[in-house]
FIMAR-221194 format. One record per atom (N, C-alpha, C, O): x, y, z. Coordinates in steps of 0.1 Angstrom, whole numbers, plus 5000, padded with zeros to 4 digits. Layout:
N
XYZ ...
END
This chain:
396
522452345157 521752295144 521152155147 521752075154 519552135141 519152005143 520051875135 520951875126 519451765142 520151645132 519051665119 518051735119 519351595108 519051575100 519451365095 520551315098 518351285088 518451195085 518151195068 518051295062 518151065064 517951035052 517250885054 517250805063 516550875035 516150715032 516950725019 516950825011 517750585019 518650575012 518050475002 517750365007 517850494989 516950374980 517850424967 518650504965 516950284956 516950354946 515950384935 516050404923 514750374944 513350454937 512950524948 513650484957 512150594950 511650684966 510650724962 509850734972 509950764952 509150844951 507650774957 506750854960 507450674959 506450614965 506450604982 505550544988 507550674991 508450645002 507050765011 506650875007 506650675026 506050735033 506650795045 506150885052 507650745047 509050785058 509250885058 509650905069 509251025051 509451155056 508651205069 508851275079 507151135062 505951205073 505651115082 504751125090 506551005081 506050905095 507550955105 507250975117 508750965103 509151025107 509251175116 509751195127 508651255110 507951385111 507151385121 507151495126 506151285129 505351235139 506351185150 506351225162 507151105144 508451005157 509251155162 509051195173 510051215152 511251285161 510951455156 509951495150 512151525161 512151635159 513251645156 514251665164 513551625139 514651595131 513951625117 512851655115 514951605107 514951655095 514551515090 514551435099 514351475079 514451345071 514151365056 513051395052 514951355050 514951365033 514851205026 515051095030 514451255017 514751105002 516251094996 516651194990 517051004997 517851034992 518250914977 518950814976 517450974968 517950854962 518950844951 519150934943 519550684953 520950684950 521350564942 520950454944 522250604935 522850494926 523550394934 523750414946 523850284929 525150234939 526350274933 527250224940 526850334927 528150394926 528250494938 529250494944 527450554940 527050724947 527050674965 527150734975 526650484962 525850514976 527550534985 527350594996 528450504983 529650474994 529850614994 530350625005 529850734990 530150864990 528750935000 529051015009 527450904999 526150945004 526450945018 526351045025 527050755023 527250745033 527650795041 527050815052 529150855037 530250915043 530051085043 530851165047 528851135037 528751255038 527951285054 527151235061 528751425054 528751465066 527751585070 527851655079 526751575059 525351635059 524851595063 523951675065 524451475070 523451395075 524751295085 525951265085 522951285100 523351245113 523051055111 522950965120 522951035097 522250915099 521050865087 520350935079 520850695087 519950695076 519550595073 520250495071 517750575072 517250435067 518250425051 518950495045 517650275051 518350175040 516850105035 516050045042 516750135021 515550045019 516249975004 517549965004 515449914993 515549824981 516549884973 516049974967 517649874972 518049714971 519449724980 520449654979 519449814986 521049854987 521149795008 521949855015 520349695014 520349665026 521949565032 522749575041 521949465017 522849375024 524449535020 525249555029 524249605008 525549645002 526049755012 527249775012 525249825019 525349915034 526449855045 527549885049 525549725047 525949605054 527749585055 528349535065 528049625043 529649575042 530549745046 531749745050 529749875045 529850015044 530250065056 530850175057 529849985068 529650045078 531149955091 531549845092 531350055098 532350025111 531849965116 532249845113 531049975123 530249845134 528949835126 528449905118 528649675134 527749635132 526349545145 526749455152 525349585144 524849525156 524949365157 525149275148 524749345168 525049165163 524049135156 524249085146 522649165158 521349115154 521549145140 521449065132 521949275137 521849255121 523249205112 523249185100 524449195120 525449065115 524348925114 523748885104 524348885126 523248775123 522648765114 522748665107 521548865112 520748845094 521448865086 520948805077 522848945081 523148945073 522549115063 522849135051 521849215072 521249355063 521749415075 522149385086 521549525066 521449665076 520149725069 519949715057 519249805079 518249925074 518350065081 517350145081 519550095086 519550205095 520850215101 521450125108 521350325098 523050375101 522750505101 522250595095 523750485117 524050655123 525750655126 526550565127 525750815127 527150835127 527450855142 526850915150 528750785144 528450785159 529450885165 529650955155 530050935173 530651045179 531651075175 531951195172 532450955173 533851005165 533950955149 534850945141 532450945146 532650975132 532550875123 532650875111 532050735134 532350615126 530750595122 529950665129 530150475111 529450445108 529050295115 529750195113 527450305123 527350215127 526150135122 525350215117 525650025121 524450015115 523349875121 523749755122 522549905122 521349835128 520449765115 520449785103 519749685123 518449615116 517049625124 516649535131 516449725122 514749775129 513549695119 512449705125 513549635108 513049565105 512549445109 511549395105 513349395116 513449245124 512149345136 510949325133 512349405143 511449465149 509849455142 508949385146 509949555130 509249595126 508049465121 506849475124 508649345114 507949215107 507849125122 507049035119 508049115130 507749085140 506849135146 506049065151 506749275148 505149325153 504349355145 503349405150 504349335130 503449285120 502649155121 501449135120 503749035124 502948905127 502448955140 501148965139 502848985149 502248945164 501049035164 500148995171 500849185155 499849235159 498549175149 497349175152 498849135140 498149075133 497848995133 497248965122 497748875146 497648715151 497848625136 496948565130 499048635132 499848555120 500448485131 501148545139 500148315134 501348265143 501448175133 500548115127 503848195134 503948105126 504747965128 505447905120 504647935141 505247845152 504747695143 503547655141 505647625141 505747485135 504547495122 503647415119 504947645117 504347645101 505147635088 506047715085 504747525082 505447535070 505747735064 504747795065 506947825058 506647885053 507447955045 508647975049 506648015029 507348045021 507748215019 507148305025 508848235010 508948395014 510048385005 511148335004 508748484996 509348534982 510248614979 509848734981 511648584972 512348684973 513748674983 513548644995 515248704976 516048634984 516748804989 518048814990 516048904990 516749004993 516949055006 516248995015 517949175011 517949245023 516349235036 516549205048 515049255030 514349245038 513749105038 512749075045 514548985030 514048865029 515148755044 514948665053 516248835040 517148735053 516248795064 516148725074 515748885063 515348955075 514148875081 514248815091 513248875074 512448815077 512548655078 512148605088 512848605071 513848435078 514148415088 513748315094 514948505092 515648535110 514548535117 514648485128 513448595114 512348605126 511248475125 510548405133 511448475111 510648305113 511348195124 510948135134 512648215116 513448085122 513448105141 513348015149 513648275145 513148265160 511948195168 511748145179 510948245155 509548225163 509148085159 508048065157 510247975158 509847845153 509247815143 508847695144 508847855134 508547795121 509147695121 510247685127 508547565113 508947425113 510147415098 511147335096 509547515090 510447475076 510547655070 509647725071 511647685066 510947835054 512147815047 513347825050 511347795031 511447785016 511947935012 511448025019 512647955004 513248045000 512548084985 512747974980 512048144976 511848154967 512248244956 511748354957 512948234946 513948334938 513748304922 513248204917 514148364919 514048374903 515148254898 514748164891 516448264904 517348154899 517648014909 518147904905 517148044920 517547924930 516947804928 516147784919 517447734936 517047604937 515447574939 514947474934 514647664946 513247724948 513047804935 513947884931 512347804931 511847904923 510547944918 509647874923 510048034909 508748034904 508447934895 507247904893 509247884889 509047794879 508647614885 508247524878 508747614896 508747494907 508047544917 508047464926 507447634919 507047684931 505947574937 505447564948 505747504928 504247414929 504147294939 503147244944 505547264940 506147194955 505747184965 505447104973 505747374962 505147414980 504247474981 504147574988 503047424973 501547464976 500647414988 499447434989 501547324997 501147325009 501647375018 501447335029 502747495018 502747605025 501347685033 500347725028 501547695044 501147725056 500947915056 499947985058 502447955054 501948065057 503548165045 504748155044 502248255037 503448325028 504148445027 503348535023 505048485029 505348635026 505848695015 506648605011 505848815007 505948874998 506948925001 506549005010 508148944999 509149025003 510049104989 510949184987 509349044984 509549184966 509149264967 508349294977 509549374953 508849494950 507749444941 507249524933 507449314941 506349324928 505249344931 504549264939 504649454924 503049514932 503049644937 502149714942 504249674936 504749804947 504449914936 504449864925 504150064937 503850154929 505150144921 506050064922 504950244910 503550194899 503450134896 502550164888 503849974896 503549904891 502049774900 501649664900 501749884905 500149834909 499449744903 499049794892 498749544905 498649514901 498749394895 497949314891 500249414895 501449294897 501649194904 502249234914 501349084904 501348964916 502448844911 502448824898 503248754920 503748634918 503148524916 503548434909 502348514921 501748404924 500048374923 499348484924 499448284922 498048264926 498148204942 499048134944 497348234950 496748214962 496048114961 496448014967 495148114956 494147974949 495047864951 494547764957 496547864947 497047744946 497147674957 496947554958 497647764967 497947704980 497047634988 496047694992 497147494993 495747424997 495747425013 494747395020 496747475016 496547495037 496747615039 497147635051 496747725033 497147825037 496747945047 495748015043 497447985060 496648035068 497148185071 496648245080 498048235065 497748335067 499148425055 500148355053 498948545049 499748615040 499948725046 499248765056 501648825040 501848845045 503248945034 504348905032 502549115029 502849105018 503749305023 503149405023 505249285025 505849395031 505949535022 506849625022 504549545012 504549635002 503449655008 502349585010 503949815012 502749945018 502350055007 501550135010 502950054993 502250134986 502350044973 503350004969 500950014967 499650044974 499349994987 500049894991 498150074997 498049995008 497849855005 498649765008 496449824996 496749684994 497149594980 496649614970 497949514981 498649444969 497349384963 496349384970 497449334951 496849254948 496949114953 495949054956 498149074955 497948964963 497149004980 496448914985 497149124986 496149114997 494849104993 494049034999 494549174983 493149164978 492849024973 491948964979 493348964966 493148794964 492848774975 491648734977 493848784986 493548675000 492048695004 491048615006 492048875003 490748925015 489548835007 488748775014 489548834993 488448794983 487948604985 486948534984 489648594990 488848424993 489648385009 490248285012 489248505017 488548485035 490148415038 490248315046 491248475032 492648465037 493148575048 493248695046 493448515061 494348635072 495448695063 496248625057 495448825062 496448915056 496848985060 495949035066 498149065061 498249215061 499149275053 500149225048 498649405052 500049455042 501349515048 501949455056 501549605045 503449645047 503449725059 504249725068 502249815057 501949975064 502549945081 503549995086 501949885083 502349875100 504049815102 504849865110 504449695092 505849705094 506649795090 507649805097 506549895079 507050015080 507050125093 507950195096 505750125098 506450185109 506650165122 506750245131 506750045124 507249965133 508650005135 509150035145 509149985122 510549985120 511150135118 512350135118 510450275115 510050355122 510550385131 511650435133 509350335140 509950375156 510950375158 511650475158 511350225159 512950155164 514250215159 515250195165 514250285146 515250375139 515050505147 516050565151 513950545148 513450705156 515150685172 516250725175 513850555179 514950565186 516050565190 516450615201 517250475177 518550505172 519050595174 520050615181 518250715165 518450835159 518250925170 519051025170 517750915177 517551015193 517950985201 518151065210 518050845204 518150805219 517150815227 517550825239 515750825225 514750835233 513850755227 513650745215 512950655240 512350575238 511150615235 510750735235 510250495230 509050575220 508250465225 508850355224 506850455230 505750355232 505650305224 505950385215 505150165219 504750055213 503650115208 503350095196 502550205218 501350195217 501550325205 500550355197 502850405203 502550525195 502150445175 501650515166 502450325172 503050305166 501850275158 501850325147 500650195163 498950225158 498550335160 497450345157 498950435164 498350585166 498750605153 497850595145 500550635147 500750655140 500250585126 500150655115 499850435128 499350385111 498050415107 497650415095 497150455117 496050525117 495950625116 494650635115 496450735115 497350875114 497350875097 496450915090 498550805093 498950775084 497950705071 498250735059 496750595076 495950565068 494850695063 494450705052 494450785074 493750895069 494550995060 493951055052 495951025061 496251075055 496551065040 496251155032 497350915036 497650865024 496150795014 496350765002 494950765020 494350635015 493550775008 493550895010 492850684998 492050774988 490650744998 490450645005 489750874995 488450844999 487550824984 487650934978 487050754979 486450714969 484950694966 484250584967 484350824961 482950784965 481950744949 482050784937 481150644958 480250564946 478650614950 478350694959 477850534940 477150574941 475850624929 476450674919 474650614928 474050664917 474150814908 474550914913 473850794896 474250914891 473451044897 472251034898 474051164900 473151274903 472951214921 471851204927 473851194925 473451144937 474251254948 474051264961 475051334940 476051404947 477451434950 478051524955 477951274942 479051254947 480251384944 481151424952 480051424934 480951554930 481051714938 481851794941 479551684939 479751824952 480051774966 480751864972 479851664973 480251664987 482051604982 482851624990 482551534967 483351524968 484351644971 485051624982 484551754963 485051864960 485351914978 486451924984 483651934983 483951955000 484551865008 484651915019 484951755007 485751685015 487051695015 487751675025 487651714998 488951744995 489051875004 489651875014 488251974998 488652095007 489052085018 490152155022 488251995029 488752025045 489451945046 489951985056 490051815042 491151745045 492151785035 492951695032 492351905028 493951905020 494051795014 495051725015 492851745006 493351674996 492851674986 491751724985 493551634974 493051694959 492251584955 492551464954 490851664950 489951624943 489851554929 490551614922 489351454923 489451404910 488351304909 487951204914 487851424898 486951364888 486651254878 486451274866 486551124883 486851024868 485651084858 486251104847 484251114857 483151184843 484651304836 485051304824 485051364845 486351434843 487151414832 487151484821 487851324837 489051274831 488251214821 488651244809 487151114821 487051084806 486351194793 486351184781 485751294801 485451394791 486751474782 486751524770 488051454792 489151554787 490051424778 490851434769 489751334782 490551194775 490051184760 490651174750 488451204763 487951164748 487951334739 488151344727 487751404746 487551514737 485751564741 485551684743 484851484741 483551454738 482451474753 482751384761 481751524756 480951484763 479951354765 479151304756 480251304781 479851114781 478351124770 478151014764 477751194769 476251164761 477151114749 477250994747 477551204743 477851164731 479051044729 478950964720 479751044737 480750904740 479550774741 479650684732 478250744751 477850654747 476950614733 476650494729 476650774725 476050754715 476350724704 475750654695 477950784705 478550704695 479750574690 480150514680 479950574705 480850474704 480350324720 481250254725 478950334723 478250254733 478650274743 479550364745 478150164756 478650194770 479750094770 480650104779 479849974761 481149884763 482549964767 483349954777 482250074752 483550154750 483450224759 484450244765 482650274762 482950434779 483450344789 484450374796 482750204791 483150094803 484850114804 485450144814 485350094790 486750054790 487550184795 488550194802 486950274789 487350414794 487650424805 488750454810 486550404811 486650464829 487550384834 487950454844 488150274833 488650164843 489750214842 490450244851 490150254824 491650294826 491650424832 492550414840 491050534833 491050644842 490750614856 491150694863 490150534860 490250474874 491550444878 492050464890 492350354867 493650284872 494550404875 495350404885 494550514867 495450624870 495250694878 496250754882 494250724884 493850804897 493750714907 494050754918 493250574907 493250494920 494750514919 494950534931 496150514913 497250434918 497650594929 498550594938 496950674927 497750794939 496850794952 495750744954 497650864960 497050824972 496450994980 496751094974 496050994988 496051084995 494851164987 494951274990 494151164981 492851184971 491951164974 491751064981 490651244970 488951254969 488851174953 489051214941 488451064956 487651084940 486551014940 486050944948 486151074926 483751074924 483950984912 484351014901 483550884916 483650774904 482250814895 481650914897 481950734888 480650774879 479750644881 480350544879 478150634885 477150594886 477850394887 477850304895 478450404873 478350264866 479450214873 479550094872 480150264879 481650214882 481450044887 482049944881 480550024897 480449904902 480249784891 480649674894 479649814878 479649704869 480349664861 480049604850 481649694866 482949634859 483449574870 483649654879 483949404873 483849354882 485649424881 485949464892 486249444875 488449474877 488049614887 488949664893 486949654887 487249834889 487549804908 488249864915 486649684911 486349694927 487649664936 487749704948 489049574927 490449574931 490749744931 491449774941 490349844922 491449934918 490950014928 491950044935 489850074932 489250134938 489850114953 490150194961 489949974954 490149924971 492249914975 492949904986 492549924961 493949904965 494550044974 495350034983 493850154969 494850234979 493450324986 493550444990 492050264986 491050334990 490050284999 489850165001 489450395007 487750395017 486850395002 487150434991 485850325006 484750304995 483650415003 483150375014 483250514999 482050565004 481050564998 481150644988 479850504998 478450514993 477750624993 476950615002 477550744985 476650874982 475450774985 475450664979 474450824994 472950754993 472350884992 472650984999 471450874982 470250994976 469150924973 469150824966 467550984982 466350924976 466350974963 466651094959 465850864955 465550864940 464950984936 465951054932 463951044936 463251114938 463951244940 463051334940 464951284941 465751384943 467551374935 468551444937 467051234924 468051244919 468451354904 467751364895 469051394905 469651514893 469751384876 470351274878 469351414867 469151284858 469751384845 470251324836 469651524843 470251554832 471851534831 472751544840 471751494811 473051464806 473451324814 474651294817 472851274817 473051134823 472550994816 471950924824 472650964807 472650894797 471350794799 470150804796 472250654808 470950584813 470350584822 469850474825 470050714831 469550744842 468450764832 467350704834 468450864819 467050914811 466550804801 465450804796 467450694798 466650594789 466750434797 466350334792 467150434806 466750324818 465650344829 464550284830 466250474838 465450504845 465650464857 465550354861 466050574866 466750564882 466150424892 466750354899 464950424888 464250304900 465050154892 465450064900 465350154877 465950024872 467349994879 467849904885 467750174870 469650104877 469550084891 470249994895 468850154901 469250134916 469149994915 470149934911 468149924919 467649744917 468849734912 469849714920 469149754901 469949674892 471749684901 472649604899 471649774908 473149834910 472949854927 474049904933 472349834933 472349824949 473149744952 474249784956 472849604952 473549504960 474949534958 475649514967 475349594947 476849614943 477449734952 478549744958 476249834950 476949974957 477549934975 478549964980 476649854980 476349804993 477749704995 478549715005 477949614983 479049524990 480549604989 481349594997 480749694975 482049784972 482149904984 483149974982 481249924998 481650034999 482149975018 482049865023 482550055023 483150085037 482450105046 482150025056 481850265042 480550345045 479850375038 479850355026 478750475047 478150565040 477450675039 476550675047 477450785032 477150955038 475150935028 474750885018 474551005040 473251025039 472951135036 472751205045 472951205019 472651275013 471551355009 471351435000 470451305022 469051375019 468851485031 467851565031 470051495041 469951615045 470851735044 471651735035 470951845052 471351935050 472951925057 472951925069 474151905049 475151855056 476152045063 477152035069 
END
């Protein structure tokens, strides 16, 4: 019989570890998620060879387990316990791994930098410990009740370099940020361990005002590996580990296409879901089935303010899933909130169609503006929201 693993939390449903695992070993890996009453029973079940540890239950493992590695005595977590031969429970910390080859692959150095790091939990000692190896000059603790806090945080707006080590921003609650970036007046690089969405809003802040960032994705499977090889005893290249987040980015990120009305986006959308297995969505869609009404008559009788407001919220519910095609509608770009929602878990692709071959019925201001207006009017926008872009004037 194979081994079998688990991820031991207590939300999962946003959890990318089944299928990044699924790549590392030739093993089982379930969600397991769990109360803390439940978790000391989960442990000791003898269904499973073993098991990541994610929010909030890292340091409460930590006290669960027979042995302990030194490195993760030292921090004070555990994120990964296997059962060892005679039965006992042992437990490691692959995270220290994992936020370690996040700064280094990411040229974050944070060697005699002031730095702050939000959040006093399991993946927060963790990351402390690796500051404090790699010389950092100072790191600030930040918590809700401590002596640091949000309410004072303003102290340390000359922090150097910040990390996110909350769930705030994490699905669903997409969005959600601690802090302003703006505040910080030296700040050289962020650093935010929430991979769904790929990007937080606080990454998006940084990217918007020319801050080094990265998000979670790569230290998730960083840490990954290093549990893989716990769990098997066989070693795994460094180099599999960008194979796998690039792997992984094509598979979870939404492909999002913009673009003028009648430009296409719905039919090459539809075909792209098809060949990559992933499900297609409509935002003209969703607001036709939202309102009751077809969009003509939504702008005729209730203007384009109100359709504006419409789509963003039907954007927010389809941008927050991942692994998706979606065909935004013509106007999307002139709502400046839509260009976070789109980019938090998405490729921006630009439909390009000569005018002249644009499809204009039932298209509201395509027939009382007029295709040559909105392009001018909506180019520079299409151009800066997108990634790429598919050339729709030939035969694909």
């Amino acid at each position: 019989m194979g081994k079998k693993f688990g991820l031991i939390g207590a939300r999962l449903s946003y959890s990318y570890s089944p299928m990044i695992h699924r790549w590392f070993g030739d093993y089982d890996y379930e969600l397991c998620e769990t109360k803390a009453d439940d978790l000391a029973n989960l442990l000791l079940s003898t269904d499973y060879d073993g098991f990541n540890v994610t929010i909030p239950y890292k340091k409460t493992v930590m006290k669960l387990c027979d042995e302990v590695s030194e490195e993760a005595r030292k921090i004070g977590a555990v994120n990964t316990v296997v059962r060892t031969e005679d039965g006992k429970l042992a437990g490691y910390n692959t995270d220290y791994f994992g936020f370690k080859y996040q700064l280094e692959h990411n040229d974050i150095d944070v060697e005699d930098m002031k730095c702050v790091v939000l959040g006093d939990g399991g993946v927060s000692v963790t990351i402390q410990a690796v500051l404090s190896d790699l010389h950092a000059r100072k790191v600030v603790v930040i918590s809700r009740k401590g002596e640091d806090n949000y309410d004072n945080i303003s102290k340390h707006y000359d922090a150097q370099i910040l990390i996110n080590a909350t769930p705030v921003g994490m699905y669903p609650d997409n969005g959600s940020c601690l802090v302003d970036i703006t505040k910080f007046t030296d700040i050289r690089g962020v650093i935010d361990v929430i991979y769904n969405p790929y990007r937080t809003k606080l990454i998006l802040d940084c990217m918007e005002n020319g801050i080094p960032c990265a998000g979670g994705l790569e230290m998730l499977v960083a840490q990954a590996k290093k549990a893989s090889e716990i769990f098997t005893g066989n070693y795994i290249d460094d180099d599999e580990i960008e194979t796998i987040t690039d792997e992984l980015q094509r598979k979870v990120l939404n492909n999002v296409l913009i673009g003028m009305p009648g430009a296409g986006k719905t039919f090459l959308g539809r075909k792209m879901a098809e060949k990559q297995g992933k499900r297609f969505i409509d935002i003209d869609d969703m607001i036709i089935q939202h309102e009751g009404v077809p969009i003509e008559e939504i702008f005729q009788q209730k203007g384009e303010a109100y359709f504006r407001k419409v789509e963003t919220e039907m954007l927010k519910l389809a941008c927050k899933d991942s692994g998706c095609v979606i065909a935004t509608g013509g106007g999307v770009i002139k709502t400046k909130a839509n260009y976070n929602i789109v980019k938090q878990n998405g490729v921006v692709i630009w439909i390009k169609r000569d005018l002249d071959k644009l499809e204009t019925d039932g298209r509201p201001l395509s027939t009382s503006t007029g295709v040559e207006q909105l392009y001018q009017e909506r180019k520079d926008e299409y151009k800066r929201w997108s990634d790429y872009y598919i050339d729709n004037n030939e035969d694909l």
